[in-house]
C-alpha positions in Angstrom: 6.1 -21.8 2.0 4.5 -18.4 1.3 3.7 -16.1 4.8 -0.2 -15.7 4.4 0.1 -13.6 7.4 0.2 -9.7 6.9 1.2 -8.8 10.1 4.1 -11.7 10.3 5.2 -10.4 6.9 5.7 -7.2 8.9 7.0 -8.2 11.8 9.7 -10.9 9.6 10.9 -7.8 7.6 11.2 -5.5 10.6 13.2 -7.8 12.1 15.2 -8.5 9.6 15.7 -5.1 8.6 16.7 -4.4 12.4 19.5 -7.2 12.7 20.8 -6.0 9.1 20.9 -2.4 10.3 21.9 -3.0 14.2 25.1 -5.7 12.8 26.5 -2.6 10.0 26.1 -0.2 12.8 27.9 -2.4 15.7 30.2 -3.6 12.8 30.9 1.0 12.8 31.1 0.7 16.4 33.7 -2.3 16.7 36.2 -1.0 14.0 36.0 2.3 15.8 37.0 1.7 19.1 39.6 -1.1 18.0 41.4 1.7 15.8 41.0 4.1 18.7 42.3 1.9 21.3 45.0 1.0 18.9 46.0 4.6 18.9 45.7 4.8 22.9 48.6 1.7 22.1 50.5 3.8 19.5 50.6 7.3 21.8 51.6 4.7 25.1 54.6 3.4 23.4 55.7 6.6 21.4 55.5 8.2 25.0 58.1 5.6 26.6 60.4 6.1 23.8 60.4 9.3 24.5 60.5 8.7 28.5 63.9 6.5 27.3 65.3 8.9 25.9 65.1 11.4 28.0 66.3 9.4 30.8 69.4 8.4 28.8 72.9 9.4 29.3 76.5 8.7 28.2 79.0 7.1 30.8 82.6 8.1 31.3 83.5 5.4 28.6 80.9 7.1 26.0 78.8 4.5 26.3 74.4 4.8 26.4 73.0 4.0 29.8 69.9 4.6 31.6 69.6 4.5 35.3 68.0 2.0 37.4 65.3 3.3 38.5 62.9 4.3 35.5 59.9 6.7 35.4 57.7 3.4 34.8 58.1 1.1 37.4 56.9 -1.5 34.9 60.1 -1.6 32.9 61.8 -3.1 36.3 59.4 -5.4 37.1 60.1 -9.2 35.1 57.6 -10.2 32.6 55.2 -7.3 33.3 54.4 -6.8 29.8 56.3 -4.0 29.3 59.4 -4.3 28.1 62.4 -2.1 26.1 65.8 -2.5 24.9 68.4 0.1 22.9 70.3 -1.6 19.8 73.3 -0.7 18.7 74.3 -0.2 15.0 74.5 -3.7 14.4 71.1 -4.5 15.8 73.1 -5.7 19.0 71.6 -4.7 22.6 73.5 -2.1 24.9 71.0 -2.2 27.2 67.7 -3.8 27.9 64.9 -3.2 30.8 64.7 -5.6 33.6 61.4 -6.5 32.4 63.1 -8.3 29.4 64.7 -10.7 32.1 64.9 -14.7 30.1 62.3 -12.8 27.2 64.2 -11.7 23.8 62.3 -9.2 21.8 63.2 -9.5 17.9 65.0 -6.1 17.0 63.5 -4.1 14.9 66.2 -2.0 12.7 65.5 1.4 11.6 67.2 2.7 8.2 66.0 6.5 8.8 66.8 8.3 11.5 63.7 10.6 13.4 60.8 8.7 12.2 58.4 5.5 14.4 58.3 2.2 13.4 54.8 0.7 14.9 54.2 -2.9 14.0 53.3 -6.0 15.7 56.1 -8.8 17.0 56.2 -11.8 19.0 58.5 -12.8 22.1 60.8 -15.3 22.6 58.2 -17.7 24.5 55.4 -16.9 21.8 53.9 -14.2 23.5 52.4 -11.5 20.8 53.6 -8.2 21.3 53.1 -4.4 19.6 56.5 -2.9 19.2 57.6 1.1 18.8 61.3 1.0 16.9 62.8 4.9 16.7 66.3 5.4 15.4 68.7 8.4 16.3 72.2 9.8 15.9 73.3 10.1 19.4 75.8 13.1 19.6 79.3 11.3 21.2 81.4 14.5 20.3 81.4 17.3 18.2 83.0 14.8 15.1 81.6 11.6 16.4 77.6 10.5 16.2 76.8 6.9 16.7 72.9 5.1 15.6 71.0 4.2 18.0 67.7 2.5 17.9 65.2 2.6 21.2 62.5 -0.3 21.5 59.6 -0.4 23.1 57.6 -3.2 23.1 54.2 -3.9 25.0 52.3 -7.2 25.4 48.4 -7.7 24.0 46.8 -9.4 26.3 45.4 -6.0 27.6 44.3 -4.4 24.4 42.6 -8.1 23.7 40.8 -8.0 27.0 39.8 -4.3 26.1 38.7 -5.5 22.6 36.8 -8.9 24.0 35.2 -6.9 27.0 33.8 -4.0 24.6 32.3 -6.6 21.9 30.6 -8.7 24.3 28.7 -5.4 25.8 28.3 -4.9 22.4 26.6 -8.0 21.8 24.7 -7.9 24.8 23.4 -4.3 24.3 22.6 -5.0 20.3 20.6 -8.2 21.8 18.9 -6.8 24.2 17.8 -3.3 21.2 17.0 -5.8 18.5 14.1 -7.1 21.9 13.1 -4.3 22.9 12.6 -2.4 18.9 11.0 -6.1 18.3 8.2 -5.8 20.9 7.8 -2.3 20.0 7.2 -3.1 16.3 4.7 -5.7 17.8 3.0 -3.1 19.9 2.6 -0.5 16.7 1.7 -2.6 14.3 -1.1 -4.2 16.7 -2.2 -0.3 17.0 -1.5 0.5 13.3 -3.7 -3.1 11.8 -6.2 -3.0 14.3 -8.4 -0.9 11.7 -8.2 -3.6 9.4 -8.5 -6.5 11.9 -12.4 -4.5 12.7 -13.2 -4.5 9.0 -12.3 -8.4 8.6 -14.6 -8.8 11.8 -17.2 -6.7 10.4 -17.2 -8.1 7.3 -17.6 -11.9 9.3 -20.7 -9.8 11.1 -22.0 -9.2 8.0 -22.0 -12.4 6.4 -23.7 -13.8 9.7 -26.1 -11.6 9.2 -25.9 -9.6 12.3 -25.0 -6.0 10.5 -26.0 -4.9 7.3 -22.8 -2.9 6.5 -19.4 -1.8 7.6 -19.5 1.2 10.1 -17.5 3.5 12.0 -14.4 5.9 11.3 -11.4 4.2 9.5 -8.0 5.9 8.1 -7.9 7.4 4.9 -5.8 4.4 3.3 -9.1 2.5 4.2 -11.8 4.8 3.8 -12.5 4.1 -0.4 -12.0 0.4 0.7 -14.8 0.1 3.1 -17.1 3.0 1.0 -16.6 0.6 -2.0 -17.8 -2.6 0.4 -20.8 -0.8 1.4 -21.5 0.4 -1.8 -21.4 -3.6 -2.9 -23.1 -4.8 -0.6 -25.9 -2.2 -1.4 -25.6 -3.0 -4.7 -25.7 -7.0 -3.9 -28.8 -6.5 -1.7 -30.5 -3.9 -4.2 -29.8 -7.1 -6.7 -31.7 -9.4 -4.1 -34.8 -6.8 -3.4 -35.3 -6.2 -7.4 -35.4 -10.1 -7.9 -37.7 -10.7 -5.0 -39.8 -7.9 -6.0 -39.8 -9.0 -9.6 -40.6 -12.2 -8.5 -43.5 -11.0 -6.3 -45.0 -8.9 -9.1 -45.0 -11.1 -11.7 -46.7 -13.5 -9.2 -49.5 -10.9 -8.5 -49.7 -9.4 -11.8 -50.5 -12.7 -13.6 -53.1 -13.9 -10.9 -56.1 -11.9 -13.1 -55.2 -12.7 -16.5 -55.1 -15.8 -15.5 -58.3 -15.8 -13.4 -60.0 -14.3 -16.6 -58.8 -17.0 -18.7 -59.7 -19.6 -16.2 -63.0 -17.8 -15.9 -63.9 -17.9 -19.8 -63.1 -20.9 -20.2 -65.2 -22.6 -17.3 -68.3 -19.9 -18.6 -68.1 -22.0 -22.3 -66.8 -25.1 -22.0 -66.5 -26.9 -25.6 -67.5 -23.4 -26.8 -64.5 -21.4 -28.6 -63.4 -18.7 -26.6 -64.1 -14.5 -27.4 -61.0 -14.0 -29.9 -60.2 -10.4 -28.7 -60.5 -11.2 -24.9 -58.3 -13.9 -25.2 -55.6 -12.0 -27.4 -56.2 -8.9 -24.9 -55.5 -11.1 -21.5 -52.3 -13.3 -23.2 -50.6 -9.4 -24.6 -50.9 -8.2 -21.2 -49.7 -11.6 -19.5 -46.4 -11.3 -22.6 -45.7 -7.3 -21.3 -45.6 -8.2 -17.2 -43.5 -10.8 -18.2 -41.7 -9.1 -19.7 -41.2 -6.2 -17.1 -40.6 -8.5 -15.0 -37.6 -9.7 -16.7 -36.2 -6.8 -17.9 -36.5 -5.1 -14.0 -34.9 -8.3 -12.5 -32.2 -8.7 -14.8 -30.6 -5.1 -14.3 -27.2 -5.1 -13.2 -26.8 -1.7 -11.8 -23.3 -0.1 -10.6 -20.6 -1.8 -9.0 -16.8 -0.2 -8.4 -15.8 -2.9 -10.8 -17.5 -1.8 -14.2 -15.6 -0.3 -16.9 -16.4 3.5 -18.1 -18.0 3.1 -21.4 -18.3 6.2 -24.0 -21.7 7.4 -23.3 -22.0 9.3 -27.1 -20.9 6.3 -29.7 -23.7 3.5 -27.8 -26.5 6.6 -28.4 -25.4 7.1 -31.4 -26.2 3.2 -32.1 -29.6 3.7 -30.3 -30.5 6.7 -32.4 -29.3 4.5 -35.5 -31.7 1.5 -34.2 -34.7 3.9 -33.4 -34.2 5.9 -36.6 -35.0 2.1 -38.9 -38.1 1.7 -36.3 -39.7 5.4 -36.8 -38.5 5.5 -40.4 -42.3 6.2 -41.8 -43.1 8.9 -39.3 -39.7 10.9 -40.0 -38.8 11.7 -36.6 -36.3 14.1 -36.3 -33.7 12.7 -33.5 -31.4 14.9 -31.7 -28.2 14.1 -29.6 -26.5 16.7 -27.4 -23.7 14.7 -25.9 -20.2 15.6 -24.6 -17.3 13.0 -26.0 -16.0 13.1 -22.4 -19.7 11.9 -20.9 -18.9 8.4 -19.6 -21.1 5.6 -18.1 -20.3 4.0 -14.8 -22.4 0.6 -15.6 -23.3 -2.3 -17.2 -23.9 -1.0 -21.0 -27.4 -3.3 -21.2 -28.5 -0.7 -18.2 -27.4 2.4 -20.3 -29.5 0.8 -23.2 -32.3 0.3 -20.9 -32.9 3.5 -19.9 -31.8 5.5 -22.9 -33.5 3.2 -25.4 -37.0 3.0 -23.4 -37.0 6.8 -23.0 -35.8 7.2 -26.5 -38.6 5.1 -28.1 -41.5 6.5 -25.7 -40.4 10.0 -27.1 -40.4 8.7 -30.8 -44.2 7.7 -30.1 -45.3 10.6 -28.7 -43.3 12.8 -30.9 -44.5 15.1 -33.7 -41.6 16.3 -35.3 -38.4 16.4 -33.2 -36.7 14.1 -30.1 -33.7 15.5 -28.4 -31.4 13.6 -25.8 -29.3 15.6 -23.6 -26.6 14.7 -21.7 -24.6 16.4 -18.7 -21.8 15.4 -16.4 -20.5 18.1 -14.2 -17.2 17.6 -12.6 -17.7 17.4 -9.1 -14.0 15.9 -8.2 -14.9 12.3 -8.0 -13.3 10.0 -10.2 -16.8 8.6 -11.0 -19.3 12.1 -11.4 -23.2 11.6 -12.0 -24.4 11.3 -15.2 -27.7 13.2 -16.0 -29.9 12.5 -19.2 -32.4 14.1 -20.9 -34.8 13.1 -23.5 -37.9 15.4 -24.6 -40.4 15.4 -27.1 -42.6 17.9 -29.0 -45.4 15.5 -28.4 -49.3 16.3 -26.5 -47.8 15.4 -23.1 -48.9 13.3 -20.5 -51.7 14.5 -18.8 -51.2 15.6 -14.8 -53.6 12.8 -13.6 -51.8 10.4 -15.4 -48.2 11.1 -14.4 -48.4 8.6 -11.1 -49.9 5.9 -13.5 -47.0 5.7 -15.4 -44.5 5.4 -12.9 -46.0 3.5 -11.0 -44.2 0.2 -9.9 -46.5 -3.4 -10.5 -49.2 -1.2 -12.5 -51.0 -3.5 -15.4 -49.8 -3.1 -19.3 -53.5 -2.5 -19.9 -53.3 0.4 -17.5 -50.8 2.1 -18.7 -50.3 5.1 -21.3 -48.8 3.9 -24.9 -45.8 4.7 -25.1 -45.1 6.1 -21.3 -46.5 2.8 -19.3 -44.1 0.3 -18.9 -40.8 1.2 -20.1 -41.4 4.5 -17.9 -41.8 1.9 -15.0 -38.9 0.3 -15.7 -36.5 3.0 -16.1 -37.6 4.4 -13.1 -36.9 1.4 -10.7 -33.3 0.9 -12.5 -32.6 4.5 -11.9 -33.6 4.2 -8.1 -32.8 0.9 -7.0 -29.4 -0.1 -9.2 -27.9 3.7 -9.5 -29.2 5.4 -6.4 -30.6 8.1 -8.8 -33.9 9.6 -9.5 -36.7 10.2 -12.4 -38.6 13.6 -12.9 -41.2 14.4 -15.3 -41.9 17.6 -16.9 -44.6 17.7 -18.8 -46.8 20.6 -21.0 -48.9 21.4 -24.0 -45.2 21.5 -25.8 -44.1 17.9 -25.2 -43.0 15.9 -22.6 -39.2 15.5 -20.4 -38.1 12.9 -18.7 -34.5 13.3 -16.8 -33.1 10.7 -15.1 -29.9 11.1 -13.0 -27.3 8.3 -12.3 -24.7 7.7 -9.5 -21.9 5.5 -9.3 -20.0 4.0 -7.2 
């Protein structure tokens, strides 16, 4: 079963990773001081060997012996774990410590003089033992040498104990650090998640409706995360406002067409109706439709749309709008960098390019340019500024309000600068957090529009 939990996942593998780190370091740590008390072993026993030998001596009948009372009283004492003996050259005992009293210790034979033989043994009643073998060539006379081996032999009880008692603080100590790193983990990662435990809960806060975004300070691995939510949820109720609005308009702006209608046809009943004020009320009720629409269905900019090539989808428009104006012989420009790229849905981009585009080829009398710009300012989504201007009469000062203005009547508006105008402007604002400007002379007319994203 899959951990759905983030901070389990955590605390699981920082566990684990502790107990796999902690058992290869007290694994170090156990070899260690078993090969060092080993060697505490080794230097013991070398040291009595040498102890025997110097306490050795030849009697009157040239024979090895060692006097009773040793340097280690442990030698004289029965069974005290301690225990030596010196073989002769046929692996035969000349003398043995008191120690050795009903034990036998295997003898260990030595085929080079001058060199240790360490290795581990076992008694005559099963007890396991480390032994220390080293052969010489004792000096009987100046023509006679005989071999000698000296033994030293040590029980293990005490080394095991040593061994046994280290391992178990060991254990207790690696226990007791895997606890205590545990509940520390526990303690930072509380610290380190709580950032994103606040953003869950302001995101629940949000959905209840009790904040309208996600505030306050948050590390840099969160920061694009909760800009992006906001800028969603801006985006989501920017959605909601443009359909409630559109909504609300079309409402209001069909009430008088309709009122006319209604009005003309209860002033001549069984009487046809005026031909041109019918056609006149039904165009304009076809355009606020239409408006309508067109506002409520814009998608605007979310972090999840695509970049699309700004330069091949005007090239497109300018192909569409060049069929439309084909009679007047509009001359259509495009100034567009290949790197300009569009943040959005493309019906938006055709939206407001294609409305400003065909109000220009209206008003136009020779020449439309579109202009595009998109200054790096080191986001990985800059603005996008466009420009479309004609060589047209202009709109006229007073007028300039009219034409942007949001709700205003088809019948109200200036051809060719009324409604799309409207449009464009509201998309701009509302879905792309931009802005609309007009400049407008004797020369023709410029509308820029400039477009952020997320």
């Amino acid at each position: 079963m899959a951990v759905r939990s983030l901070n389990t996942r955590l605390v699981l593998a920082v566990t684990l990773s502790l107990i796999v780190s902690l058992s290869i370091a007290g694994w170090v740590l156990d070899r260690a001081f078993h090969d060092t008390a080993l060697d505490l072993v080794y230097d013991r026993l070398q040291a009595q060997v040498y102890m025997l030998l110097g306490a050795a001596d030849l009697d009157d009948g040239a024979r090895l012996q060692l006097p009773d009372a040793l340097p280690d009283p442990r030698l004289s004492t029965p069974a005290s774990g301690l225990y030596a003996q010196i073989l002769g050259s046929e692996g035969e005992p000349v003398w043995t410590s008191r120690s050795l009293l009903n034990l036998e210790v295997p003898p260990d034979m030595l085929s080079s003089f001058g060199q240790f033989e360490f290795s581990d043994t076992t008694a005559s009643d099963g007890t396991p033992l480390f032994s220390m073998s080293y052969a010489v060539l004792w000096e009987i006379s100046s023509t006679v040498s005989r071999p000698y081996t000296v033994q030293v032999a040590e029980g293990k009880q005490e080394f095991n104990e040593q061994l046994g008692n280290f391992r178990r603080r060991l254990t207790s100590w690696f226990v007791v650090v895997v606890v205590a790193l545990v509940l520390l983990q526990l303690l930072i990662l509380r610290w380190g998640l709580r950032p994103i435990r606040e953003v869950a809960h302001q995101v629940q806060r949000i959905e209840t409706g009790r904040q309208l975004q996600i505030e306050g300070d948050y590390p840099v691995e969160l920061s694009a995360l909760t800009v992006n939510l906001n800028a969603l949820i801006r985006n989501s109720t920017a959605s909601q406002s443009r359909y409630r609005n559109a909504l609300g308009d079309l409402a209001h702006s069909l009430k008088t067409p309709l009122a006319v209608l209604r009005s003309g046809i209860e002033a001549s009943p069984g009487t046809a109706l005026n031909g041109p004020r019918m056609l006149e009320q039904l165009e304009q009720l076809d355009d606020t439709i239409e408006y309508q629409l067109q506002k409520a269905a814009a998608a605007g900019r979310t972090a999840l749309s695509q970049p699309l090539a700004v330069r091949p989808e005007l090239e497109r428009l300018l192909a569409t709008l060049h069929k439309v104006h084909e009679e007047r012989g509009i001359d259509i420009g495009l100034d567009v960098p290949a790197s300009a790229t569009f943040f959005g849905d493309k019906g938006d981009l055709y939206e407001v390019v294609g409305n400003l585009m065909d109000n220009a080829c209206k008003w136009a009398r020779q020449s439309v340019l579109v202009q595009v710009e998109q200054a790096d300012d080191g986001s990985h989504r800059p603005p996008l500024v466009i420009t479309v201007s004609d060589d047209g009469p202009g709109i006229p000062r007073e007028r300039l309000d009219d034409v942007l203005r949001r709700g205003a009547r088809a019948d109200q508006q200036v051809a060719g600068h009324g409604i799309g105008l409207a449009i464009v402007r509201e998309l701009v604002e509302d879905a792309y957090n931009g802005s609309l400007s007009i400049e407008s002379g004797a020369k023709g007319t410029a509308v820029t529009v400039r477009m952020t994203f997320l």
